[in-house]
Structure formats: C-alpha cells, structure tokens
LUMVEXPA-846503 format. One record per residue (C-alpha): x, y, z. Coordinates in Angstrom, 3 decimals. Layout:
{r {X, Y, Z}}
...
This chain:
{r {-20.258, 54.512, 26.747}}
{r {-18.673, 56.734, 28.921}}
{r {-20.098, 57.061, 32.590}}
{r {-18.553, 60.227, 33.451}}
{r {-18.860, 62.780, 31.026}}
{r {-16.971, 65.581, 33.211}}
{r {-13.735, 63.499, 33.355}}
{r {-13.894, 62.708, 30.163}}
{r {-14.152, 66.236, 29.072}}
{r {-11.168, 67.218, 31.270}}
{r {-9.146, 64.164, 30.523}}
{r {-9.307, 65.272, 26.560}}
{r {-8.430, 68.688, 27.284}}
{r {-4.950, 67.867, 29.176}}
{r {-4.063, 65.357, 26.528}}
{r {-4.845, 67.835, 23.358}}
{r {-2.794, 70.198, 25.482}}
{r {0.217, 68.069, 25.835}}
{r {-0.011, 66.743, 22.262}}
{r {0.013, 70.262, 21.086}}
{r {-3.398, 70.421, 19.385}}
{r {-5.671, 74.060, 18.875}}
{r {-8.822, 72.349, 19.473}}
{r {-10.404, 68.824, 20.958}}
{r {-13.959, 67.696, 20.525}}
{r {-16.434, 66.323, 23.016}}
{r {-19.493, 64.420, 23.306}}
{r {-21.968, 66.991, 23.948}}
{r {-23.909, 67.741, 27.264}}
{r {-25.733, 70.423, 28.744}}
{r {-23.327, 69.982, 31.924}}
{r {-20.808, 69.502, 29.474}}
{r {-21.389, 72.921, 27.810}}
{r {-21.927, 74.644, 31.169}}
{r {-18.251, 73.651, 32.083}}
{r {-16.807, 74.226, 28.635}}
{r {-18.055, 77.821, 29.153}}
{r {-16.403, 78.555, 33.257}}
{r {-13.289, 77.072, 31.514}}
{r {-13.687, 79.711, 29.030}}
{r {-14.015, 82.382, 31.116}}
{r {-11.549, 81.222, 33.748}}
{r {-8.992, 81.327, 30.767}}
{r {-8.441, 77.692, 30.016}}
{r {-10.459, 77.663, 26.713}}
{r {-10.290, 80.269, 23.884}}
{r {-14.067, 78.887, 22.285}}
{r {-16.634, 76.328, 22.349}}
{r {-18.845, 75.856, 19.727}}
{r {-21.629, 73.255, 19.059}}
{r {-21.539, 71.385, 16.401}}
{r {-23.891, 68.715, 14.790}}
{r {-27.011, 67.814, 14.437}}
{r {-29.226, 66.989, 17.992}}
{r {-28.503, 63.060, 18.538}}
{r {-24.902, 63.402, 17.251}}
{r {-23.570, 67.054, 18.939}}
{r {-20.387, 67.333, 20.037}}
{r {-18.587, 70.785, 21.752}}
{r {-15.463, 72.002, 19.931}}
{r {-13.577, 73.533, 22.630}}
{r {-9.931, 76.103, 21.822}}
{r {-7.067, 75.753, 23.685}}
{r {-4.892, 78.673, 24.396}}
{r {-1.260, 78.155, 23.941}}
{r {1.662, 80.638, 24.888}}
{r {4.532, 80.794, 22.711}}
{r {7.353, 80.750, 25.227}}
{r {5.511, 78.467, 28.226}}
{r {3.355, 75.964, 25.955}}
{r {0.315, 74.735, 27.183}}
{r {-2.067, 76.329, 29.448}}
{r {-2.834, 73.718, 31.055}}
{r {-0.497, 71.484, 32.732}}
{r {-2.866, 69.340, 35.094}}
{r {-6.258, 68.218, 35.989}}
{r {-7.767, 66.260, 39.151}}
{r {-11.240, 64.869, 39.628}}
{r {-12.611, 65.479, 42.798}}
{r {-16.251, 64.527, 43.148}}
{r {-16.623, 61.092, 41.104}}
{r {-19.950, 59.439, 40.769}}
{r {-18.898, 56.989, 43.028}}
{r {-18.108, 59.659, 45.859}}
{r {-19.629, 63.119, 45.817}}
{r {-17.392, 65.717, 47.581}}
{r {-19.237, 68.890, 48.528}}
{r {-17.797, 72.180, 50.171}}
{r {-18.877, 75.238, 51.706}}
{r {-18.127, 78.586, 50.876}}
{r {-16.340, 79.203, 53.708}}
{r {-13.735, 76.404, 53.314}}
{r {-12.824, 77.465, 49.721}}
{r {-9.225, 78.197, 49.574}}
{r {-7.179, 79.310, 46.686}}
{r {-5.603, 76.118, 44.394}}
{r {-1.567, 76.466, 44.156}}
{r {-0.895, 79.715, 45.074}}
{r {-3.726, 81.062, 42.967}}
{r {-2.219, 79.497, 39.633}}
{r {-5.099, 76.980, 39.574}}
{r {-8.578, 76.308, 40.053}}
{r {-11.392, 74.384, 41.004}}
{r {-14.222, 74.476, 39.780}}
{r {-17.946, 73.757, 41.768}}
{r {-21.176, 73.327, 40.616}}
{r {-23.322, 75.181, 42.486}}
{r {-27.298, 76.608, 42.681}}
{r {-25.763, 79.384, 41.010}}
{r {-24.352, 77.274, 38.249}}
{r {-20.948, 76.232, 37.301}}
{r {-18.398, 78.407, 39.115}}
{r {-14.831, 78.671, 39.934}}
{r {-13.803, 78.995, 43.239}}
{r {-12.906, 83.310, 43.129}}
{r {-16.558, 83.368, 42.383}}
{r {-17.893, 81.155, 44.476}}
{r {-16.523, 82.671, 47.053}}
{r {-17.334, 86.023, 46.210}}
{r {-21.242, 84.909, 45.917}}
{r {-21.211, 82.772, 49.401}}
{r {-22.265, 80.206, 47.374}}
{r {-20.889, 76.346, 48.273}}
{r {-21.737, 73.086, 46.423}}
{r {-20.153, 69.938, 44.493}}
{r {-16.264, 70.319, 44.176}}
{r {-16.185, 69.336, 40.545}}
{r {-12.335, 69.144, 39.760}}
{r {-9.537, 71.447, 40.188}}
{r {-6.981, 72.228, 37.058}}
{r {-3.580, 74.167, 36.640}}
C-alpha cells in the first residue's frame, strides 16, 4: 500500500523518463488526476487517460520526449510530505532554476504551478517542484 500517492506518481514519471518509456501508469486518485492534468498543461505530460473499471482505475499518463535533448524531465523533489506539510504564500513564490522548472501547489484554487499561482495571489501547500 502506498502512503503517498503524490510521490509515487512523480517518482514513476522520472523513472519512465529515464528508462525511455512513452507512457507510465498510476494508481488512480482524484488528487492524482488533478496533478496528472497541471503536469499536462505545464508541459511535462502529453495525455492522461483513465482507464479501468471503478475499484481497479489507474491514470495512463504521456511523456514528451525531444529527439535531440531526451527526456523532459530530468528531476523531481518532494516538498510537503505527510509527515511535514510545507505551505507558502503567494508572495514568497519565486521562479524554480532560472524558470526551467516548477513547483507545483495545491491551492483553494486547485492544483497550480507556481506562474499561476502567482498570477492569481493565491498561496497554499508546496506540493513538489520538477525540472
């Protein structure tokens, strides 16, 4: 049983990524799927698809790969674990390696990442950052 589903999900996607694969699947979650879609439109993540019947869904998730670079993605980091919730404002939100990464919050506004948190003055749990 896995006890965080978030890790999990980002954990896959950076090890399809350096194995080369076009998609991974994951356990399925609302959270899950709200995640799998900010990845998508942050440009991590070409789909995500459900798949399965209700007690046995899992997310299909695409990974965009460049021809001459590789992988999109070269590296994730937890922030907030279950064991230690990290929470930021709005106006502490900084850009994530020179603006070649992310991080992503979950906020009242749902999941964002931080361009658009920022942009809506919204703060809330720093979920992880990737790049």
């Amino acid at each position: 049983m896995v006890t965080d589903p978030i890790s999990d999900l980002i954990i896959r996607l950076q090890n399809a990524s350096f194995a080369g694969k076009s998609s991974v699947s994951v356990t399925y979650s609302k959270f899950g799927e709200n995640v799998a879609h900010a990845l998508k439109k942050a440009g991590y993540v070409s789909s995500v698809e459900k798949k399965g019947k209700p007690f046995t869904r899992e997310l299909v998730l695409g990974l965009i790969r460049f021809d001459v670079v590789g992988a999109r993605i070269h590296g994730v980091e937890r922030i907030s674990k279950p064991s230690r919730r990290m929470y930021q404002k709005s106006t502490d939100i900084r850009t994530y390696r020179s603006g070649f990464g992310n991080t992503f919050f979950s906020t009242p506004k749902g999941v964002l990442v931080d361009q658009d948190a920022k942009k809506m003055k919204v703060g809330g749990e720093v979920l992880f950052k990737i790049w």
